[in-house]
C-alpha positions as CSV (number, residue, x, y, z in Angstrom):
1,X,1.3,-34.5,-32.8
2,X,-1.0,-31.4,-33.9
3,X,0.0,-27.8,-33.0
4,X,-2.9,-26.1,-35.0
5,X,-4.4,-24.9,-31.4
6,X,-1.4,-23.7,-30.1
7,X,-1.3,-20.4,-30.4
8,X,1.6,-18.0,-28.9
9,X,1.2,-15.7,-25.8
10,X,1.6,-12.1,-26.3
11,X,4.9,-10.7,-26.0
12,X,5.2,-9.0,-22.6
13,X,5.9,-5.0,-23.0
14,X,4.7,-3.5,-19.5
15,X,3.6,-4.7,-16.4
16,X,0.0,-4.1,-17.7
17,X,0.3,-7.3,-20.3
18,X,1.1,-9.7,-17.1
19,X,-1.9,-11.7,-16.3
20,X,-1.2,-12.0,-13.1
21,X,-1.3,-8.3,-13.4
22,X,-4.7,-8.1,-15.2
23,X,-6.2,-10.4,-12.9
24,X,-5.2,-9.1,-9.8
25,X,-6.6,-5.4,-10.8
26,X,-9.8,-7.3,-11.8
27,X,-10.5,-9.1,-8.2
28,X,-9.7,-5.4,-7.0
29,X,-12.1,-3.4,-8.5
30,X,-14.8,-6.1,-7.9
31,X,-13.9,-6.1,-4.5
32,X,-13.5,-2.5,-3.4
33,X,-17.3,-2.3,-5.7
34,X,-19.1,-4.4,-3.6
35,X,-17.0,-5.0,-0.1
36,X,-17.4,-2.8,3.0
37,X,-14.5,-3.1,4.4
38,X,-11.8,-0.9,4.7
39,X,-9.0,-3.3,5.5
40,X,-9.9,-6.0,3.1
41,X,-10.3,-3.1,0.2
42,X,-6.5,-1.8,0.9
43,X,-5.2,-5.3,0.2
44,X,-7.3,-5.8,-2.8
45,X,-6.0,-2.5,-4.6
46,X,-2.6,-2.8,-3.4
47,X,-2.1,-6.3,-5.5
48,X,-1.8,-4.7,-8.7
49,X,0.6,-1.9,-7.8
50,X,2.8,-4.7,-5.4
51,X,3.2,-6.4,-9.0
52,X,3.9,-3.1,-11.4
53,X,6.8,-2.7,-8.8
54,X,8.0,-5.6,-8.8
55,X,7.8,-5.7,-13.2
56,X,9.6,-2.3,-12.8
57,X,12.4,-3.8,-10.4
58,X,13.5,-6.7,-11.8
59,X,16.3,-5.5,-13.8
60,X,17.6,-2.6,-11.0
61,X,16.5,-4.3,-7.6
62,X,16.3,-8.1,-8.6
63,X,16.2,-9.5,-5.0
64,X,13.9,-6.6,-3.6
65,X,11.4,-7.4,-7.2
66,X,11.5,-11.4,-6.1
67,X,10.6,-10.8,-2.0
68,X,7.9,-7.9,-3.4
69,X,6.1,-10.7,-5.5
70,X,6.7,-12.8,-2.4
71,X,4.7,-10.6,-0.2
72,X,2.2,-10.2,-3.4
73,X,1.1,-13.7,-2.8
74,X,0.6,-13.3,0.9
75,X,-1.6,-11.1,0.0
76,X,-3.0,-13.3,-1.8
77,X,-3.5,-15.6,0.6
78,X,-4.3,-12.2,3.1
79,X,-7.1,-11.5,1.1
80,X,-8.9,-14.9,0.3
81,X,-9.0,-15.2,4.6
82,X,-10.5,-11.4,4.4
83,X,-13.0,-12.5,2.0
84,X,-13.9,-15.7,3.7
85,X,-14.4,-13.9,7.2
86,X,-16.5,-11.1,5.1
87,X,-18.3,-13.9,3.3
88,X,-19.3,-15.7,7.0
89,X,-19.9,-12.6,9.1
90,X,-21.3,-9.4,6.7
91,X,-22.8,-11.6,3.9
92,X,-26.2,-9.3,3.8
93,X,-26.1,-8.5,0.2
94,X,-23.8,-10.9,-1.4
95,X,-24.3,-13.4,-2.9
96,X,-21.9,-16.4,-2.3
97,X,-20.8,-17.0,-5.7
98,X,-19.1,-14.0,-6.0
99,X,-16.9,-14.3,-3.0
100,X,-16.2,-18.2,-4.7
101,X,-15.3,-16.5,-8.1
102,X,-13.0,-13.9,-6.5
103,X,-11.2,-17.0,-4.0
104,X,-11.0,-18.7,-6.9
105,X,-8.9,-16.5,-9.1
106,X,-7.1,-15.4,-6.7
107,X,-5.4,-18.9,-5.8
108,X,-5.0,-18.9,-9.3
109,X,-3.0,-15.7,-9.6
110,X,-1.2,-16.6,-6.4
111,X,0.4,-19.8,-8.0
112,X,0.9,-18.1,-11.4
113,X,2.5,-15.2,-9.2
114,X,4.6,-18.3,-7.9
115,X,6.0,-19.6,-11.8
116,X,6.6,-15.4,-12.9
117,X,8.7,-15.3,-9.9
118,X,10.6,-18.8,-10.9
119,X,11.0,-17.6,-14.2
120,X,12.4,-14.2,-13.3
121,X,15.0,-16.1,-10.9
122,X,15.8,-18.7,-14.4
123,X,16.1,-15.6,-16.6
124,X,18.7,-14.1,-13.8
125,X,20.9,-17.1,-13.3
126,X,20.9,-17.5,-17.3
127,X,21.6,-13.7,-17.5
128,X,24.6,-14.1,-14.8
129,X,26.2,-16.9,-16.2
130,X,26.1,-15.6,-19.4
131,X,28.4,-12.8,-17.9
């Protein structure tokens, strides 16, 4: 067995080196750039900050941290609906590929939303038993 392509992640010092973080403020600014629609902007731009708050309440507010990242992938989910409608109906100027790219990381943010919240519930039960 070969490790010499594993390579470590980055230790995780703010909200800022989550990918889930990264890539959620990256389907935002992409949106609210080319998107002309109010509602479906608001969502996109409020995925990052739903997931700083929830990085800056998992120590002081577990359970209110774990339903924020909860109703960070619904907006996931919110959103890829949003961009599907905008896609069908308003696609003047869009191209399709772009709505596919954004769908597509976003699913992929939703589900690695989904393991960052499972590991902040491990990391709490091994931090309460260790009590």
């Amino acid at each position: 067995m070969s490790f010499a392509n594993f390579t470590p992640k980055r230790p995780i010092k703010s909200f800022q080196d989550l990918e889930v973080y990264q890539k959620s403020l990256t389907v935002s600014v992409a949106v609210a750039k080319r998107v002309k629609n109010e509602k479906t902007v608001n969502l996109a731009l409020d995925l990052p900050v739903r997931i700083a708050t929830a990085h800056s309440l998992r120590f002081s507010d577990f359970d209110r941290a774990v339903a924020i990242l909860e109703e960070t992938m619904l907006g996931c989910n919110l959103l890829i609906v949003y961009l599907e409608q905008y896609r069908d109906i308003e696609n003047k100027e869009i191209e399709t590929e772009f709505f596919e790219e954004q769908i597509k990381t976003l699913l992929s943010t939703r589900f690695k939303i989904m393991h960052l919240q499972m590991s902040w519930k491990k990391f709490q039960k091994d931090y309460q038993n260790a009590k």
